[in-house]
Each structure stands twice: as C-alpha cells, then as structure tokens.
mmCIF file of the N, C-alpha and C atoms, coordinates in Angstrom:
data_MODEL
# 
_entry.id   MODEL 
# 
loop_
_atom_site.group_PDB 
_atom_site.id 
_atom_site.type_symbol 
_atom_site.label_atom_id 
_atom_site.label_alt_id 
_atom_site.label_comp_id 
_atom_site.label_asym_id 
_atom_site.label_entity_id 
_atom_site.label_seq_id 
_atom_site.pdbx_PDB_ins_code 
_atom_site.Cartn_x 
_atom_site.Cartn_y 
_atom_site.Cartn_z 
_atom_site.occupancy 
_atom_site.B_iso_or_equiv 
_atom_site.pdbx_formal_charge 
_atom_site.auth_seq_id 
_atom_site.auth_comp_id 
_atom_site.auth_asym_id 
_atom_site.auth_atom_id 
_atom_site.pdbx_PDB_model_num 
ATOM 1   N N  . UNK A 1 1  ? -6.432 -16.230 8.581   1.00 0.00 ? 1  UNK A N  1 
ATOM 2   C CA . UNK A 1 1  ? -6.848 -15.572 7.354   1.00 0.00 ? 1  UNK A CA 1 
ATOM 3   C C  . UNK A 1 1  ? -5.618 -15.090 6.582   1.00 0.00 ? 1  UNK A C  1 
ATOM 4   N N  . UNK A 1 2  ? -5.752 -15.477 5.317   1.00 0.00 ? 2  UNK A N  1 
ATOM 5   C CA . UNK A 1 2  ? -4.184 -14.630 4.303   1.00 0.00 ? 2  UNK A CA 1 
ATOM 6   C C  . UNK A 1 2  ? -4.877 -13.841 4.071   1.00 0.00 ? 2  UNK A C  1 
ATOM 7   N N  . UNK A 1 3  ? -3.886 -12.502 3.933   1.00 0.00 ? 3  UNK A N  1 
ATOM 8   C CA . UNK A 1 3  ? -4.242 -11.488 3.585   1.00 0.00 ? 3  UNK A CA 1 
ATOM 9   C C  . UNK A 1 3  ? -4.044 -10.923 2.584   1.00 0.00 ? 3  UNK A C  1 
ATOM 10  N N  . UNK A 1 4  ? -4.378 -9.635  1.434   1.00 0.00 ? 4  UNK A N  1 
ATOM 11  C CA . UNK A 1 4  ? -3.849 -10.055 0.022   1.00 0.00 ? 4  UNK A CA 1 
ATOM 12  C C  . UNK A 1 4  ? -3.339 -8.226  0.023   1.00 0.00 ? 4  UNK A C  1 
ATOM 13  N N  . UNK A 1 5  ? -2.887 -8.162  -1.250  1.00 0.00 ? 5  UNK A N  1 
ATOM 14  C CA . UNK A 1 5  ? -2.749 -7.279  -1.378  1.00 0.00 ? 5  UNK A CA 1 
ATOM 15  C C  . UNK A 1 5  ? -3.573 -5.971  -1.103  1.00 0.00 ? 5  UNK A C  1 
ATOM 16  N N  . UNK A 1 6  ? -4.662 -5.953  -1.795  1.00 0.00 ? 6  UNK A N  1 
ATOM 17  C CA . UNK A 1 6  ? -6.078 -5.376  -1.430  1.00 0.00 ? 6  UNK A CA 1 
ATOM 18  C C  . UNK A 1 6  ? -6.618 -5.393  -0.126  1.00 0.00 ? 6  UNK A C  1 
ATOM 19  N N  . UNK A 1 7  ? -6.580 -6.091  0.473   1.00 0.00 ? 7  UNK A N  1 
ATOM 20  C CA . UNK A 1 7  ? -6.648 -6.057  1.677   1.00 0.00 ? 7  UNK A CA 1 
ATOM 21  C C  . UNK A 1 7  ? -5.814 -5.170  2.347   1.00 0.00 ? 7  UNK A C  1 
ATOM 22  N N  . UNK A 1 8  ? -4.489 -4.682  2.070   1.00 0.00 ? 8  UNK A N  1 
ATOM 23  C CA . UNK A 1 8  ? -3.547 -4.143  2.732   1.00 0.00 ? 8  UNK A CA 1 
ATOM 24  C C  . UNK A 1 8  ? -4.012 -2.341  2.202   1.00 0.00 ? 8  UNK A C  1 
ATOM 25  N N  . UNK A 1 9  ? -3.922 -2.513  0.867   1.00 0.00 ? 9  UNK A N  1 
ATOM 26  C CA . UNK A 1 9  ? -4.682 -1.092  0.594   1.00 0.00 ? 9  UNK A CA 1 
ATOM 27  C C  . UNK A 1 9  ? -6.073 -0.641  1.039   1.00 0.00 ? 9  UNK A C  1 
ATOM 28  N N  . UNK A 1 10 ? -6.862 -1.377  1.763   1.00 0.00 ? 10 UNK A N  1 
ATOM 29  C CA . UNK A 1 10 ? -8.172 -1.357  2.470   1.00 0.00 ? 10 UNK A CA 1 
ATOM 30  C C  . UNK A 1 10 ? -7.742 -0.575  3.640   1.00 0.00 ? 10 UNK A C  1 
ATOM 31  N N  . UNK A 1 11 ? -6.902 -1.263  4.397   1.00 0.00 ? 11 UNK A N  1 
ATOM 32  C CA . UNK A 1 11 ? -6.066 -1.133  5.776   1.00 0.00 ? 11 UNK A CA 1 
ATOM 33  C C  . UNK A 1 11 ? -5.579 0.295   5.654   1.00 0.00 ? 11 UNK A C  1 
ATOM 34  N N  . UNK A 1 12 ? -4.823 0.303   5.035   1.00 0.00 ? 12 UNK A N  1 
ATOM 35  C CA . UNK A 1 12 ? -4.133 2.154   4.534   1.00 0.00 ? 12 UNK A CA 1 
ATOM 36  C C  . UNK A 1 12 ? -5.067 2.869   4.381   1.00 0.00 ? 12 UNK A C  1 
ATOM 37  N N  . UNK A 1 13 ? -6.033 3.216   3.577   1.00 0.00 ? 13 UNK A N  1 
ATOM 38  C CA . UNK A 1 13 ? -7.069 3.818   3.276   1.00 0.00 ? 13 UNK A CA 1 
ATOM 39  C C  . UNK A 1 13 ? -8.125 4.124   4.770   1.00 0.00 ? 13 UNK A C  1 
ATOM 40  N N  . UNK A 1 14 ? -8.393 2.927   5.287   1.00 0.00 ? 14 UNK A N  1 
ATOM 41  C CA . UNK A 1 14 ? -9.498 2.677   6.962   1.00 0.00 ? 14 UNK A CA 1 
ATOM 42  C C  . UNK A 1 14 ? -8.392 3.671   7.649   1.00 0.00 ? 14 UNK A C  1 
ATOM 43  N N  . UNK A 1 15 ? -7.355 3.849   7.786   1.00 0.00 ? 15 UNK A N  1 
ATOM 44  C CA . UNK A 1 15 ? -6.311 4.302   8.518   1.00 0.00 ? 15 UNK A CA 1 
ATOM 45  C C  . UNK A 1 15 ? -6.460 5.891   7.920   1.00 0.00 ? 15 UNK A C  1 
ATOM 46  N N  . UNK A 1 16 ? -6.828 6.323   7.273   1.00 0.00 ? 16 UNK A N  1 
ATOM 47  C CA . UNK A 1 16 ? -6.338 7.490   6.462   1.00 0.00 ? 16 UNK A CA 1 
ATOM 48  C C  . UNK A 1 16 ? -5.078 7.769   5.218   1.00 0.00 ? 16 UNK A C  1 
ATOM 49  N N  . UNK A 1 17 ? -4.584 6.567   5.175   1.00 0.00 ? 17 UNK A N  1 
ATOM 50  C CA . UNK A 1 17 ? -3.049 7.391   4.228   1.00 0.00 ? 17 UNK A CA 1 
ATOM 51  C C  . UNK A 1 17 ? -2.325 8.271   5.207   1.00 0.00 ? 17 UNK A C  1 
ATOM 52  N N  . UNK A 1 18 ? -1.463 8.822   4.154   1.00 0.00 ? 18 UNK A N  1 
ATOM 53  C CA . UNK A 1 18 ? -0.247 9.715   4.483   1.00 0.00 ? 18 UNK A CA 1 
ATOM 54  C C  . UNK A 1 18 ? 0.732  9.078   5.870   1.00 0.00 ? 18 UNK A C  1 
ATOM 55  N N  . UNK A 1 19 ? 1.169  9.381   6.954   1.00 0.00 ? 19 UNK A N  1 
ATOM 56  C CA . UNK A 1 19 ? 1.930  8.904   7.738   1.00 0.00 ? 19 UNK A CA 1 
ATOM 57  C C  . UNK A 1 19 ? 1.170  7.885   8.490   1.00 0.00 ? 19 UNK A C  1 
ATOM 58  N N  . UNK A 1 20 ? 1.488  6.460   8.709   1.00 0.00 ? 20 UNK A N  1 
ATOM 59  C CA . UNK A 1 20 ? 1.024  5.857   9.580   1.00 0.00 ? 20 UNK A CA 1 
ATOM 60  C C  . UNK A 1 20 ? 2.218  5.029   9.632   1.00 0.00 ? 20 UNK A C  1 
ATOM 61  N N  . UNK A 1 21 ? 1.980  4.702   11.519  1.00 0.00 ? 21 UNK A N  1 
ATOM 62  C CA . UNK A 1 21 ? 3.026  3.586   11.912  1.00 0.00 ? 21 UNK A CA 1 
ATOM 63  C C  . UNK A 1 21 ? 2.941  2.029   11.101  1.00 0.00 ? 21 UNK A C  1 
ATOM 64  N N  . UNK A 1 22 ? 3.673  1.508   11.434  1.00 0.00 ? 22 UNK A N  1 
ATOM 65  C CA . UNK A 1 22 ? 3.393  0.425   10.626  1.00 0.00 ? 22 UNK A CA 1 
ATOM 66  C C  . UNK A 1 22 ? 2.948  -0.608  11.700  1.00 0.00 ? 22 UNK A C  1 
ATOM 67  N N  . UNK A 1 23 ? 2.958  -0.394  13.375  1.00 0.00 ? 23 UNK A N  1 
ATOM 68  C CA . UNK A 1 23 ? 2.641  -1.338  13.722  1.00 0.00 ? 23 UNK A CA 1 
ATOM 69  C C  . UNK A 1 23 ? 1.078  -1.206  14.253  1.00 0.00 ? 23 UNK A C  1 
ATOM 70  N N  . UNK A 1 24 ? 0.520  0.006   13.664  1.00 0.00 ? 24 UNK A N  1 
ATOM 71  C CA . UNK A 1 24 ? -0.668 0.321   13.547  1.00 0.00 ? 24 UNK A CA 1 
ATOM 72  C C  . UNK A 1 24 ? -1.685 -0.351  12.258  1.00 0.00 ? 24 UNK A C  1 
ATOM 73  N N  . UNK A 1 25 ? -0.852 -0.569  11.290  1.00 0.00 ? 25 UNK A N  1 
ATOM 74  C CA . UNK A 1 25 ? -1.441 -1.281  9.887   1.00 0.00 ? 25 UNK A CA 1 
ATOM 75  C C  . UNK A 1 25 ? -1.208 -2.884  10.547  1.00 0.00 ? 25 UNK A C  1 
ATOM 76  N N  . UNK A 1 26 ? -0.327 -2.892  11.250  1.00 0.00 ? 26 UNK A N  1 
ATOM 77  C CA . UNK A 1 26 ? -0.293 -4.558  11.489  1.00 0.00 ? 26 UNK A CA 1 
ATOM 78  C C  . UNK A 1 26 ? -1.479 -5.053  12.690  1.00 0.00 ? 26 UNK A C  1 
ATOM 79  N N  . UNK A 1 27 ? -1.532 -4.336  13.591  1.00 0.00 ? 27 UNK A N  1 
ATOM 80  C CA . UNK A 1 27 ? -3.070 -4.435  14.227  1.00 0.00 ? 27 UNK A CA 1 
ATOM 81  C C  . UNK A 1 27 ? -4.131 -4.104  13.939  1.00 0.00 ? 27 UNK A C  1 
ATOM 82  N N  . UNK A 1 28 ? -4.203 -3.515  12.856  1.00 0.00 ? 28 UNK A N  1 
ATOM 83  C CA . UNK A 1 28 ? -5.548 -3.177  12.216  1.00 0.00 ? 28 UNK A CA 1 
ATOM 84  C C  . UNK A 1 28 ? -5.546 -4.775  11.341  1.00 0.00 ? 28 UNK A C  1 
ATOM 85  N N  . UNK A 1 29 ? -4.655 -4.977  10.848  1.00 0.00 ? 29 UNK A N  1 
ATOM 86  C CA . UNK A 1 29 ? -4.890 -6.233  9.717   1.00 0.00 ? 29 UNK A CA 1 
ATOM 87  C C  . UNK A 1 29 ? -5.185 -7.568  10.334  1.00 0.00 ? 29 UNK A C  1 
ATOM 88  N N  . UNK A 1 30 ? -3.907 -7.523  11.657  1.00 0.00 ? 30 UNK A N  1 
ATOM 89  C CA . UNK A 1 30 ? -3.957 -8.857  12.299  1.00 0.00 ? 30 UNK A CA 1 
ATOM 90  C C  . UNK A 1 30 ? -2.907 -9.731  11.507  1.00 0.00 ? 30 UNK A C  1 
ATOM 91  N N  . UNK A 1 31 ? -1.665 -9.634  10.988  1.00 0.00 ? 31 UNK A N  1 
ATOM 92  C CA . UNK A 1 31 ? -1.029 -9.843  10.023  1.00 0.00 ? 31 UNK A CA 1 
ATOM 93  C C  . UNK A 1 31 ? 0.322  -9.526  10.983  1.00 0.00 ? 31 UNK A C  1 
ATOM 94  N N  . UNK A 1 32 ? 1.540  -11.036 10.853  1.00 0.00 ? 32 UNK A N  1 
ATOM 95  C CA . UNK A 1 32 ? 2.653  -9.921  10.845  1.00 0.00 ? 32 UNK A CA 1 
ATOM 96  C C  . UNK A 1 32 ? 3.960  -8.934  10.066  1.00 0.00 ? 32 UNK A C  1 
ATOM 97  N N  . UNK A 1 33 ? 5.017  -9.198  10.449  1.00 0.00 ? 33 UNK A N  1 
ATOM 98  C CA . UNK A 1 33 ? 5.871  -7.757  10.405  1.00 0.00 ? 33 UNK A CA 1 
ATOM 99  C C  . UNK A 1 33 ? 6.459  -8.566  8.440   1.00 0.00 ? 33 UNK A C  1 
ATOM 100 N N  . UNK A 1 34 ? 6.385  -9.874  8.489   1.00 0.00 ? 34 UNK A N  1 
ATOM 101 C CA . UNK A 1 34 ? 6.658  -10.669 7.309   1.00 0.00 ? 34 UNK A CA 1 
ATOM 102 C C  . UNK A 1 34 ? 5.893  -10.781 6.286   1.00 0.00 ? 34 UNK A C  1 
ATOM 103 N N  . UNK A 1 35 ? 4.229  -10.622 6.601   1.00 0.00 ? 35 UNK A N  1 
ATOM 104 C CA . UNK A 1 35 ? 3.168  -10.746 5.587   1.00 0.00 ? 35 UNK A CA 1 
ATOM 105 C C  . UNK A 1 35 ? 3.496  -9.088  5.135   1.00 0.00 ? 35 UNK A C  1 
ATOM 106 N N  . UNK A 1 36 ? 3.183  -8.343  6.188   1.00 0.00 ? 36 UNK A N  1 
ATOM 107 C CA . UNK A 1 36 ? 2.947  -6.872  5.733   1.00 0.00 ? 36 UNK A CA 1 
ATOM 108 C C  . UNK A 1 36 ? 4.505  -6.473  4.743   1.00 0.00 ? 36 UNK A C  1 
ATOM 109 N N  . UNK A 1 37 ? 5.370  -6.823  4.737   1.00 0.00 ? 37 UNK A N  1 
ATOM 110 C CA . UNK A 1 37 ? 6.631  -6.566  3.751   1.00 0.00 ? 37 UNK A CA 1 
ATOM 111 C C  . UNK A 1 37 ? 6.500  -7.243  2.372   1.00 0.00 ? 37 UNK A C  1 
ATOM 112 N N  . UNK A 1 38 ? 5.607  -8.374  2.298   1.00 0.00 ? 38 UNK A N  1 
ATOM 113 C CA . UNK A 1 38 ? 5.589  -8.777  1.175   1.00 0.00 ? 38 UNK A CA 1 
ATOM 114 C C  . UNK A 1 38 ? 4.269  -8.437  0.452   1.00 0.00 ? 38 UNK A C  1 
ATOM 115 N N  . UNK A 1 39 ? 3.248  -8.225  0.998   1.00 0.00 ? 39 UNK A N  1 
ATOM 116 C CA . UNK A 1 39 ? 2.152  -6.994  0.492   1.00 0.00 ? 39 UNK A CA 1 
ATOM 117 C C  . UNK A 1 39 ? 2.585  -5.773  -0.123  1.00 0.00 ? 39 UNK A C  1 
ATOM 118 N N  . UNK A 1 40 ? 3.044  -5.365  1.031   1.00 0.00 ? 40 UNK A N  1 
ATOM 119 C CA . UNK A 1 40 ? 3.730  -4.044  0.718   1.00 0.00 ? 40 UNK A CA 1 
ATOM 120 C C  . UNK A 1 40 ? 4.856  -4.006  -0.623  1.00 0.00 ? 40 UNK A C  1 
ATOM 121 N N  . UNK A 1 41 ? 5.477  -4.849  -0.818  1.00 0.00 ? 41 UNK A N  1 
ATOM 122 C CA . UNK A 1 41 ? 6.348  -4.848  -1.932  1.00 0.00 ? 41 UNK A CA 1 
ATOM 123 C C  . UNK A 1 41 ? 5.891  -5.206  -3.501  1.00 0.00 ? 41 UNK A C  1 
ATOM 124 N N  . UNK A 1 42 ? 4.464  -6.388  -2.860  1.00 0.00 ? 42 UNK A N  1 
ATOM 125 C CA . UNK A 1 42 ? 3.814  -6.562  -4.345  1.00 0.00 ? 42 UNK A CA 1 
ATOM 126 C C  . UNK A 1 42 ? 3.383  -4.775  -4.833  1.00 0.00 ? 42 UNK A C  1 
ATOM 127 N N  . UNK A 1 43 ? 2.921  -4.523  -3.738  1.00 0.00 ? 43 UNK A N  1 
ATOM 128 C CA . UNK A 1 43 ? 1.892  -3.550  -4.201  1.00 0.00 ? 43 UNK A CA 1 
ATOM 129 C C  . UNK A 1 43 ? 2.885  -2.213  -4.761  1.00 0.00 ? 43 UNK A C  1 
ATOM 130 N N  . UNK A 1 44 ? 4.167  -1.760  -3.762  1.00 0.00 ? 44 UNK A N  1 
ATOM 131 C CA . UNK A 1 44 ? 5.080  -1.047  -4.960  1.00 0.00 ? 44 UNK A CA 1 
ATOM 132 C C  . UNK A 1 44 ? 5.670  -1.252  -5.730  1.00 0.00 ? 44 UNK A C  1 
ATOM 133 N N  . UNK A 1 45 ? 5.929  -2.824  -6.351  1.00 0.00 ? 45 UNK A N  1 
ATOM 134 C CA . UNK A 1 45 ? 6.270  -3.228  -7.618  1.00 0.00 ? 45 UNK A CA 1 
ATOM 135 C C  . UNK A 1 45 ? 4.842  -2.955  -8.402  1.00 0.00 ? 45 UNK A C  1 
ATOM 136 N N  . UNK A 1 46 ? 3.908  -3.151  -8.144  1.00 0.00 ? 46 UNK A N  1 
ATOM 137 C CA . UNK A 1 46 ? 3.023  -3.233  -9.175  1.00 0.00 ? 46 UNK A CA 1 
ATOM 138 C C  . UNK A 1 46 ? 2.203  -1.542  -9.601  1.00 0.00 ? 46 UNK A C  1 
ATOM 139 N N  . UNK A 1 47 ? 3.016  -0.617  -8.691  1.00 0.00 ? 47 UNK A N  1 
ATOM 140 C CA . UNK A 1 47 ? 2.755  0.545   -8.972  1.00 0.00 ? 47 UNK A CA 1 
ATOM 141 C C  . UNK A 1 47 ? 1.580  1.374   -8.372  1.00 0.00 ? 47 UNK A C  1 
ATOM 142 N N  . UNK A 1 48 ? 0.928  0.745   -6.909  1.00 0.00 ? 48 UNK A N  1 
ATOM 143 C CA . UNK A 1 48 ? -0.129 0.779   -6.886  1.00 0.00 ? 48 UNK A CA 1 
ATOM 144 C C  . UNK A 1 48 ? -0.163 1.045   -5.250  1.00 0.00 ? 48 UNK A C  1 
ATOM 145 N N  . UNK A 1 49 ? 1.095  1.512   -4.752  1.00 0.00 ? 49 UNK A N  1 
ATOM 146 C CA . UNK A 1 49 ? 1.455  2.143   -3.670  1.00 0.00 ? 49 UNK A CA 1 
ATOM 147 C C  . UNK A 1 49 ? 2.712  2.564   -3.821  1.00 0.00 ? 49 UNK A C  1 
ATOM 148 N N  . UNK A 1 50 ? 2.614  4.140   -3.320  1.00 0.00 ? 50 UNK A N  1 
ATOM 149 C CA . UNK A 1 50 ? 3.778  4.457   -3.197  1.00 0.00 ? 50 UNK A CA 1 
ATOM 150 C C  . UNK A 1 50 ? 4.204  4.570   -1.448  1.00 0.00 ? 50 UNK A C  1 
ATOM 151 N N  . UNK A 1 51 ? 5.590  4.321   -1.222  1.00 0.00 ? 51 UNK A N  1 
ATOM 152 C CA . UNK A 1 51 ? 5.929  4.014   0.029   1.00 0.00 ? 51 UNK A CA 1 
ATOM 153 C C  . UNK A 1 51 ? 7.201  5.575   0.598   1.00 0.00 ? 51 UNK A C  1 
ATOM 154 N N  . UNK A 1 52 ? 7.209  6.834   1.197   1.00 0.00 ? 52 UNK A N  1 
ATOM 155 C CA . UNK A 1 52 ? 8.284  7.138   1.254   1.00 0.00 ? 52 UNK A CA 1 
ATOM 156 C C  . UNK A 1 52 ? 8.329  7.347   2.641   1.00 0.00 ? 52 UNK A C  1 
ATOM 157 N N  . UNK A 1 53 ? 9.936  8.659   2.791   1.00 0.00 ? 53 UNK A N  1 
ATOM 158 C CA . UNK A 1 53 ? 10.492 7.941   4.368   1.00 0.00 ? 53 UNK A CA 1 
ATOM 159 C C  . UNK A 1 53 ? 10.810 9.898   4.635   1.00 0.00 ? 53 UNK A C  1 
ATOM 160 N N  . UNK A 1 54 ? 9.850  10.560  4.739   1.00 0.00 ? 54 UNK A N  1 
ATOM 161 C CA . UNK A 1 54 ? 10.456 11.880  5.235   1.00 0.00 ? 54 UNK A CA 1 
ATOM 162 C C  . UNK A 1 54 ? 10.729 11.479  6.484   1.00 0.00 ? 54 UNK A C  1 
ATOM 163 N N  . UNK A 1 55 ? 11.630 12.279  7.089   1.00 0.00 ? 55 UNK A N  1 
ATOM 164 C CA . UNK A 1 55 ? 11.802 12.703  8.521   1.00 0.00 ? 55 UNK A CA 1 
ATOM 165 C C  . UNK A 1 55 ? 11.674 11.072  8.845   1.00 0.00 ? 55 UNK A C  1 
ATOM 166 N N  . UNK A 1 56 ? 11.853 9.981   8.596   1.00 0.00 ? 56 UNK A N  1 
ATOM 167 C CA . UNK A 1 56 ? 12.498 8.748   8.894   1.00 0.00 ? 56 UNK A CA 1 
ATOM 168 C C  . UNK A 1 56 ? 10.898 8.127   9.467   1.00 0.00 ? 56 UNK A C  1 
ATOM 169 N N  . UNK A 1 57 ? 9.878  8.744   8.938   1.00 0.00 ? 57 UNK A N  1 
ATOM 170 C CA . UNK A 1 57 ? 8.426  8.254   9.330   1.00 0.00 ? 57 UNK A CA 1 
ATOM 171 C C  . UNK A 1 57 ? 7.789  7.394   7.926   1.00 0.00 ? 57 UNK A C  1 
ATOM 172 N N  . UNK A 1 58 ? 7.189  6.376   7.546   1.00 0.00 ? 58 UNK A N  1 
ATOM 173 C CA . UNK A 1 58 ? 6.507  5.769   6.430   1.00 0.00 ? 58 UNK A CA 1 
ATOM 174 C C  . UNK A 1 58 ? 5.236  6.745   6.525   1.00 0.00 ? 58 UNK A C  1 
ATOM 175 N N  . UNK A 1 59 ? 5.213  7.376   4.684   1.00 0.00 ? 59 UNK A N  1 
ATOM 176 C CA . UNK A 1 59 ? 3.984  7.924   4.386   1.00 0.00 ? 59 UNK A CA 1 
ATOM 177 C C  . UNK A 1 59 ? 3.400  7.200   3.510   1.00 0.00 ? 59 UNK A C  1 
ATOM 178 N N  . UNK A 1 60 ? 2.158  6.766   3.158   1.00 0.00 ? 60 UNK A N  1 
ATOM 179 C CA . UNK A 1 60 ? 1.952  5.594   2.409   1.00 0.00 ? 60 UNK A CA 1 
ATOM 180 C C  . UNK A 1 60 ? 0.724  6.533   1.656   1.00 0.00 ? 60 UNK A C  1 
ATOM 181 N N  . UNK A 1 61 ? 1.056  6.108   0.205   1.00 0.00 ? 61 UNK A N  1 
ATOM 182 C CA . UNK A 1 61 ? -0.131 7.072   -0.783  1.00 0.00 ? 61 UNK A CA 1 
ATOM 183 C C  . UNK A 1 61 ? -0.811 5.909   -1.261  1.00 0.00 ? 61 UNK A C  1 
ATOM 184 N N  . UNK A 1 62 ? -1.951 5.818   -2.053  1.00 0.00 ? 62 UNK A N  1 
ATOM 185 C CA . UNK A 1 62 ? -2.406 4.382   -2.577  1.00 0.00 ? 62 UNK A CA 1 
ATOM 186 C C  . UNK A 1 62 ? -2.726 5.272   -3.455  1.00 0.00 ? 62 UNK A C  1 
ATOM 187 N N  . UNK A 1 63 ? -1.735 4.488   -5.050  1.00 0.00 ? 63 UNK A N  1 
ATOM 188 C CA . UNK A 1 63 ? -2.120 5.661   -6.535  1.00 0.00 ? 63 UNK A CA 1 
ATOM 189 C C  . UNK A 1 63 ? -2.862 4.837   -7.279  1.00 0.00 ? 63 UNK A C  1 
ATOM 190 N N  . UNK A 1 64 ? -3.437 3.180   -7.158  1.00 0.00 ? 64 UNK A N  1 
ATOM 191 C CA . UNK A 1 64 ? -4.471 2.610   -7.707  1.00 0.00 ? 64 UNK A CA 1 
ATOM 192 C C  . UNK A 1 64 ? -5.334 1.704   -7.156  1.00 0.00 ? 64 UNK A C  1 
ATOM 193 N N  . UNK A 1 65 ? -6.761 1.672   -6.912  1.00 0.00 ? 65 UNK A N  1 
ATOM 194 C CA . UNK A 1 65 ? -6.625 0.635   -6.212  1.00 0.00 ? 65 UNK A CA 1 
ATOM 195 C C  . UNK A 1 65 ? -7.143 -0.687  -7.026  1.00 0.00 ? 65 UNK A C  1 
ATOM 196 N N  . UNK A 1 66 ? -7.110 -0.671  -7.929  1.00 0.00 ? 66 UNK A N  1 
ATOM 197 C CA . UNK A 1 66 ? -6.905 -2.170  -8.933  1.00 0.00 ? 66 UNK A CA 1 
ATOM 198 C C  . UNK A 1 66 ? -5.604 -2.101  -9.866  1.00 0.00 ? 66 UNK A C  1 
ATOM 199 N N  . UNK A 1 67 ? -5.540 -3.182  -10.554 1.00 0.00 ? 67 UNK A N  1 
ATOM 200 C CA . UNK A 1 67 ? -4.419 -3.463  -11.235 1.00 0.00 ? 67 UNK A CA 1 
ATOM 201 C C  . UNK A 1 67 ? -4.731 -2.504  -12.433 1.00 0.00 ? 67 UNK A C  1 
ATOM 202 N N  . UNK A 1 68 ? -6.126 -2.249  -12.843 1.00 0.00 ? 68 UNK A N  1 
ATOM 203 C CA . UNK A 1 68 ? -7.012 -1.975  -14.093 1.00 0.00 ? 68 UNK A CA 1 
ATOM 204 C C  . UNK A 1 68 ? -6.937 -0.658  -14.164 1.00 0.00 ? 68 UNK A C  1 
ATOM 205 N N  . UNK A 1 69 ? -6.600 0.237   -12.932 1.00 0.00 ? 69 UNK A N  1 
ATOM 206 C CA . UNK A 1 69 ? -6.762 1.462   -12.667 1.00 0.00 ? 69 UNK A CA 1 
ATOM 207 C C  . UNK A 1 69 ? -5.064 1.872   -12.810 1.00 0.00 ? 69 UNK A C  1 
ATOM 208 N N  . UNK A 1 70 ? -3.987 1.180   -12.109 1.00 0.00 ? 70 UNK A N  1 
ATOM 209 C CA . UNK A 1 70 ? -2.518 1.160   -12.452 1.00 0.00 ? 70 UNK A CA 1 
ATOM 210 C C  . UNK A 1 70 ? -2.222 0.861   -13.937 1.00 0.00 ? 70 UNK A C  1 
ATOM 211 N N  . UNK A 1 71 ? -2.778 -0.176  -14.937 1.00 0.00 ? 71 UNK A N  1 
ATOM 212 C CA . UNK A 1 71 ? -2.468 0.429   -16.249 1.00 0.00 ? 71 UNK A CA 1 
ATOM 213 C C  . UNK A 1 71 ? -2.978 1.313   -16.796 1.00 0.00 ? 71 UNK A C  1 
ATOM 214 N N  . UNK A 1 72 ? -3.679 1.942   -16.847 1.00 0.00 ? 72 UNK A N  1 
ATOM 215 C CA . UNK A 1 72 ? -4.438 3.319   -16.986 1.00 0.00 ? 72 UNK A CA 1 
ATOM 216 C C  . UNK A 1 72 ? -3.771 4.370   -17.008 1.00 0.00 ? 72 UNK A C  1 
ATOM 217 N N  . UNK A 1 73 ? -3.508 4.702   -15.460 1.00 0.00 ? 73 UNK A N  1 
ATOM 218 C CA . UNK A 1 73 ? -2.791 5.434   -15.028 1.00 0.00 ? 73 UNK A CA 1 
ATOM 219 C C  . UNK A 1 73 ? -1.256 5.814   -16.000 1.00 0.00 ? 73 UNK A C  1 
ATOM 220 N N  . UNK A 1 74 ? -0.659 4.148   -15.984 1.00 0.00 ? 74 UNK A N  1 
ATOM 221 C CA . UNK A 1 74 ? 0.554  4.220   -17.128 1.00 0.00 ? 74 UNK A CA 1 
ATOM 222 C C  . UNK A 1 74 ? 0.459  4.693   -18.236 1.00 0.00 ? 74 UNK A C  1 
ATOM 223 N N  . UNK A 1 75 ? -0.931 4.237   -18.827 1.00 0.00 ? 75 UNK A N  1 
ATOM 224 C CA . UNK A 1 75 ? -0.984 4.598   -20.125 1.00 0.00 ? 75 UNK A CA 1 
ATOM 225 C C  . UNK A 1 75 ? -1.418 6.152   -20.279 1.00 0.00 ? 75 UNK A C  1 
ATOM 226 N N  . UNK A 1 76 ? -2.114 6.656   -19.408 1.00 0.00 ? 76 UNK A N  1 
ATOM 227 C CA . UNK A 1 76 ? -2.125 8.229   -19.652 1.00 0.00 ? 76 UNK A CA 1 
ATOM 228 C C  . UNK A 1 76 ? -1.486 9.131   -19.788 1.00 0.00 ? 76 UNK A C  1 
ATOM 229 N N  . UNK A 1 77 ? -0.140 8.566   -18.751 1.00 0.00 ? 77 UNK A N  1 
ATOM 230 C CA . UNK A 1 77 ? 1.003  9.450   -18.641 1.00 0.00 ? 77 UNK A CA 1 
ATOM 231 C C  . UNK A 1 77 ? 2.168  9.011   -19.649 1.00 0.00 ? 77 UNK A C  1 
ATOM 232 N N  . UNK A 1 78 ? 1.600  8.417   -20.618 1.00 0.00 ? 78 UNK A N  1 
ATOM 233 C CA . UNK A 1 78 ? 2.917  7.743   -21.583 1.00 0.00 ? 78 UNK A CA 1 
ATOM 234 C C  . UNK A 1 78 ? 1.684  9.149   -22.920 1.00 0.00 ? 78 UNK A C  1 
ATOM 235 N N  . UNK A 1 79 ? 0.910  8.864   -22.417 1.00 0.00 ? 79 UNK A N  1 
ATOM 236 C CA . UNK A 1 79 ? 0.279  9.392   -24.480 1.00 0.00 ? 79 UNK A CA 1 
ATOM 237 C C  . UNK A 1 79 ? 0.241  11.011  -24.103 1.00 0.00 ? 79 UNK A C  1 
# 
C-alpha cells in the first residue's frame, strides 16, 4: 500500500499529536524510515504540519488537515 500524505496526518492524530516516537508512527502506518521522511516533508513544506525537536524528542502538531484549510489559514493571518 503507498501511503500519502493524509494518511500520515491520520497516523499522528490516531496517535494523539504532540511527542511521539517516530518508530511508533512507522508501525502504526506499516511504512518505512524513507516513505515517512518524504510525507513528512511534503506535509511541512505545504504548511500543514509542524515538526519540532524540544529536549531532542519529535513533537508533531497537524495545523491543517487539507490543503483548503492551509490556504485559509494563510490567508487569515495575512488580512
């Protein structure tokens, strides 16, 4: 099965957000360490996860979960 972007924000979300391992998102998905980096990168280029690194742990926020909801978002905070 490919897995898509959305799919990966499904995964984060089933998981709870905020700190999760990553090799916990990769057995939940069934996906490996190569799919999940390039998910993961569409989805913080496209604004629609944010990824950070306190205390050297991944906290993962999901700030849209469509593309439709990420221009929105842009455009609210621009007007």
């Amino acid at each position: 099965m490919k897995a898509t972007p959305d799919d990966l924000l499904n995964a984060i979300r089933d998981l709870g957000q905020g700190e999760l391992a990553e090799h916990h998102i990769l057995r939940h998905m069934g996906i490996s360490h190569g799919q999940f980096c390039q998910l993961r990168k569409i989805l913080v280029e496209a604004c629609r996860l944010i990824v950070t690194h306190p205390n050297r742990r991944a906290h993962y926020l999901i700030t849209a979960t469509t593309a439709q909801d990420t221009k929105s978002n842009i455009n609210n905070t621009r007007g």
